[in-house]
Backbone as a chain_set.jsonl record, in Angstrom:
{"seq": "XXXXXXXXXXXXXXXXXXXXXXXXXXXXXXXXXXXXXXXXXXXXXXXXXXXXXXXXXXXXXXXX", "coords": {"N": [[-13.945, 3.065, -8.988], [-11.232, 1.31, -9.358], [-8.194, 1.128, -11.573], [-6.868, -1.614, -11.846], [-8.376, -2.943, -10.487], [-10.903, -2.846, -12.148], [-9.486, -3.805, -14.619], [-9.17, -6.591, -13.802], [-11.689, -7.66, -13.363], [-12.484, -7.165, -16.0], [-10.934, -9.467, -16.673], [-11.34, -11.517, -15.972], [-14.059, -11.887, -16.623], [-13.111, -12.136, -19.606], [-11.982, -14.497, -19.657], [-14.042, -16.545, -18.225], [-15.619, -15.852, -20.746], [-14.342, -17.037, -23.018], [-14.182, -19.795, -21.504], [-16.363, -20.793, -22.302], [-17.114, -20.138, -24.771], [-15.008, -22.342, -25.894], [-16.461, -24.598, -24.512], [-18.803, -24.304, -26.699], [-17.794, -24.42, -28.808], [-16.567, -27.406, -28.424], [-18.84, -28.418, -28.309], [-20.304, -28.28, -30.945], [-18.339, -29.349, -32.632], [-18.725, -32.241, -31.62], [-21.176, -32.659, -32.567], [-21.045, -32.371, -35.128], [-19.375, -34.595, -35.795], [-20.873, -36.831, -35.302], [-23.017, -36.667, -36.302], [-21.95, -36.85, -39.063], [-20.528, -39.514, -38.522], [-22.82, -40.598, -39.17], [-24.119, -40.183, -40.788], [-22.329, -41.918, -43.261], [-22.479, -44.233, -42.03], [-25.105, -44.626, -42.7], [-24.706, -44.906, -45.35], [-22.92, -46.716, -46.039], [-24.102, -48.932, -45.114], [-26.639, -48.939, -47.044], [-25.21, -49.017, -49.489], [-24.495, -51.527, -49.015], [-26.18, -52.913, -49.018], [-27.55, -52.328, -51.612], [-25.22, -54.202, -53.313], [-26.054, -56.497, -52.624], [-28.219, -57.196, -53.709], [-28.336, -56.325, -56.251], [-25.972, -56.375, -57.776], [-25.543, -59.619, -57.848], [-27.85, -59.888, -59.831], [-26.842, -58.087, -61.694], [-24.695, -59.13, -62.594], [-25.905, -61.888, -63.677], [-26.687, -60.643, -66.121], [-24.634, -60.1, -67.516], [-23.077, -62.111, -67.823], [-24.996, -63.741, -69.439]], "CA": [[-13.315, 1.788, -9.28], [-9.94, 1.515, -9.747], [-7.95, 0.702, -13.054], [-6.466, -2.853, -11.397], [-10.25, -3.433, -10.211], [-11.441, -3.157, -13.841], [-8.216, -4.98, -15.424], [-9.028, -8.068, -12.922], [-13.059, -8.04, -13.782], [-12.378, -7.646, -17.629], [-9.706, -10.423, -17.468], [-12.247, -12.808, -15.486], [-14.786, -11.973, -17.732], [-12.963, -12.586, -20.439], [-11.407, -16.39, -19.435], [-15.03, -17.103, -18.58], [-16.076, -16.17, -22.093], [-13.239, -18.242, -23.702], [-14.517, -21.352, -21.131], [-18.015, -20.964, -22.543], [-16.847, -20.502, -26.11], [-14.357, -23.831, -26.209], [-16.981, -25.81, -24.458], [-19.479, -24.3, -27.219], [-16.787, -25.218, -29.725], [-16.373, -28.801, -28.398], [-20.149, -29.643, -28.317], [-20.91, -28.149, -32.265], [-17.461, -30.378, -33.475], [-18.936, -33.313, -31.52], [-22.721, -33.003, -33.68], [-20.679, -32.435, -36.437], [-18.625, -35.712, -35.789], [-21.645, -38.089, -34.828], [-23.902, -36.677, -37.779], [-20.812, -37.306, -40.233], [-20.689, -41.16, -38.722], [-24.164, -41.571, -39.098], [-24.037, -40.54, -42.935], [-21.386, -42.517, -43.51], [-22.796, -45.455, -41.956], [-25.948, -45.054, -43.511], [-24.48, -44.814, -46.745], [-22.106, -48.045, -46.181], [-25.357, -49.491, -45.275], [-27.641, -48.464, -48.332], [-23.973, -49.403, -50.997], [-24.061, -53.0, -48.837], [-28.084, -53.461, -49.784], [-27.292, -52.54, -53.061], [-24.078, -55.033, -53.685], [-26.343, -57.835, -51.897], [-29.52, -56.943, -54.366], [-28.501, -55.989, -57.377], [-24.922, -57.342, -58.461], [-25.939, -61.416, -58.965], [-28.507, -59.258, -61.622], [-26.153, -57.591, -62.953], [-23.928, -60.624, -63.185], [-26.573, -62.746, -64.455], [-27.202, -60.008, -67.27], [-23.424, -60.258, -68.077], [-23.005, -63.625, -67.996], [-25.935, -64.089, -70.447]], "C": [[-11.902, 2.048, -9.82], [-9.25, 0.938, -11.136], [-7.352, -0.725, -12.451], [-8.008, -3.317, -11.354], [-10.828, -3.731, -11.775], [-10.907, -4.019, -14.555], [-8.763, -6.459, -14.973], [-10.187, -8.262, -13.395], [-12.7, -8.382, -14.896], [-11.606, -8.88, -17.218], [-10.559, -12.096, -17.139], [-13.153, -12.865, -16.082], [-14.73, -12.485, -18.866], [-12.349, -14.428, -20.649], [-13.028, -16.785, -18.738], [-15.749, -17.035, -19.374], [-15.786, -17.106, -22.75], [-13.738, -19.273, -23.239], [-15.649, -21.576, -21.869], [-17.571, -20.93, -23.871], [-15.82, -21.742, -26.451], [-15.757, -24.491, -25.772], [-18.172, -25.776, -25.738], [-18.938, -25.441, -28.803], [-16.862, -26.348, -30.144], [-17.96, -29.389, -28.599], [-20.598, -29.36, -29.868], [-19.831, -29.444, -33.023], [-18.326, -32.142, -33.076], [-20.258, -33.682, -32.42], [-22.012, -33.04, -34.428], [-20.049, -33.655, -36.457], [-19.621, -36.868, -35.873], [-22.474, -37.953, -36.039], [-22.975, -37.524, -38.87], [-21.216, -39.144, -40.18], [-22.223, -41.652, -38.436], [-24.357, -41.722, -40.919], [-23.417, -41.362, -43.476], [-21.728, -44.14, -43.381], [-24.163, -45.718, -42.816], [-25.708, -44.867, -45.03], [-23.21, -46.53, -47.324], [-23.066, -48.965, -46.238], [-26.317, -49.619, -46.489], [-26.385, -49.156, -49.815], [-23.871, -51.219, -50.039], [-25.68, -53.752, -49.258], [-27.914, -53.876, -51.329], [-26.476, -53.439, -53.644], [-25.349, -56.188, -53.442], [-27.138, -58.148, -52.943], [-29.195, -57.101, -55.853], [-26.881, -56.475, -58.369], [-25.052, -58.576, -58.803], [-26.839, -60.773, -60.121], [-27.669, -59.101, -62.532], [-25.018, -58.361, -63.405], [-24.29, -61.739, -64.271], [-26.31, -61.863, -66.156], [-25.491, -60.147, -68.012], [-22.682, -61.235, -68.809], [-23.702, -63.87, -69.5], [-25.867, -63.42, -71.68]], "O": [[-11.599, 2.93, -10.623], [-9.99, 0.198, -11.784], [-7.74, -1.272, -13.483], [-8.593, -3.984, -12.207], [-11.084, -4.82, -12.287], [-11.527, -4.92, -15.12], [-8.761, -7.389, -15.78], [-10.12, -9.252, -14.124], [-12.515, -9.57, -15.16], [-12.081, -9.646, -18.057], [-10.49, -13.202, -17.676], [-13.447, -14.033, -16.337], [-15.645, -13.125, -19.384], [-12.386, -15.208, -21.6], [-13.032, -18.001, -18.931], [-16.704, -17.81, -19.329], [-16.572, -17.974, -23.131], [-13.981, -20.102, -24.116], [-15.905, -22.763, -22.077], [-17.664, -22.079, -24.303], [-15.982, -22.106, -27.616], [-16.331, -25.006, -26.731], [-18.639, -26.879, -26.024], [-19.333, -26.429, -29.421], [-17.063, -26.732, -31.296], [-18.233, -30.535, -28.956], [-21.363, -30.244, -30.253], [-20.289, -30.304, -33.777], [-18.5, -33.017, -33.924], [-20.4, -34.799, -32.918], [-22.093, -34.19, -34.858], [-20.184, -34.024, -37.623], [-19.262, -37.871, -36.489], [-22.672, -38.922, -36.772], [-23.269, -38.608, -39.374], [-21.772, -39.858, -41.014], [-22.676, -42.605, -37.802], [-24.563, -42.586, -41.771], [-23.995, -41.753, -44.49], [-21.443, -45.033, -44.18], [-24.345, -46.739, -43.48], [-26.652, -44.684, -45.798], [-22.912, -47.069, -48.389], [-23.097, -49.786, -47.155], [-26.687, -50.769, -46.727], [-26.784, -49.638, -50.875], [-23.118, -52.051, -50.545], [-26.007, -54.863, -49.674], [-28.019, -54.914, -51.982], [-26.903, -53.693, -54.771], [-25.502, -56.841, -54.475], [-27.012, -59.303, -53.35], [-29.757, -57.937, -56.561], [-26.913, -56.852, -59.54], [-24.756, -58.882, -59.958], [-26.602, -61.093, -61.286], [-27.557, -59.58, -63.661], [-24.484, -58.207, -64.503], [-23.648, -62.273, -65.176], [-25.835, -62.431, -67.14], [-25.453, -60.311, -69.231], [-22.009, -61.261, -69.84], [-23.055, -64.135, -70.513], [-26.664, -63.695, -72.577]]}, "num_chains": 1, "name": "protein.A"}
């Protein structure tokens, strides 16, 4: 095998590593993105329960 022959494998080898490591890249950022807006929502969710629930209480108790 020649040293060009080898150069050209490694170099294709290596730009189809790189494709396979970005697309790995792009699909761990995207879980990490969709988890994030799920916490987020369920936590806007759970602080809009709580405002709905428990603030006229704690109004009343203020008030009084």
């Amino acid at each position: 095998m020649t040293k060009t022959k080898t150069i050209h494998i490694l170099r294709t080898w290596m730009l189809r590593t790189n494709e396979e490591l970005m697309i790995n890249i792009i699909t761990v950022m995207t879980a990490l993105i969709s988890s994030t807006y799920l916490y987020i929502s369920y936590f806007v969710s759970s602080l809009t329960r709580f405002t709905e629930t428990k603030l006229p209480q704690l109004e009343r108790w203020l008030v009084t």
